[in-house]
C-alpha positions, 0 to 999 in steps of 0.5 A: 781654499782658493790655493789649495790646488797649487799647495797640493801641486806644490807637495806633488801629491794627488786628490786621491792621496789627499782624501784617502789621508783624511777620509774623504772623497777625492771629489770632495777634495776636487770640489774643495779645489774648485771653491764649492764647499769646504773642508771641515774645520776638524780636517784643516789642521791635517790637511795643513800638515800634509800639504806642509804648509800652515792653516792660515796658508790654505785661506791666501789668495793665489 
């Protein structure tokens, strides 16, 4: 998720609008960004959607 962080910077979207579309914090996200966990399987499709972007995109190197 090394990119995640430029893709939803990229979408001018923010970590609370991210969470609260997925159902999770916005620290998890933060900790998402930040390379310390990782979002569930069941998420990444929606998450690829709302960063408009594909699953294979949120797993590429910065």
């Amino acid at each position: 998720m090394n990119c995640l962080k430029q893709l939803r910077e990229r979408a001018k979207l923010t970590q609370q609008y991210i969470a609260e579309c997925l159902g999770v914090t916005q620290g998890a996200v933060s900790q998402w960004e930040k390379g310390q966990a990782m979002p569930s399987a069941d998420k990444l499709p929606q998450l690829a959607q709302i960063l408009g972007c594909t699953v294979d995109e949120l797993f590429a190197r910065p």
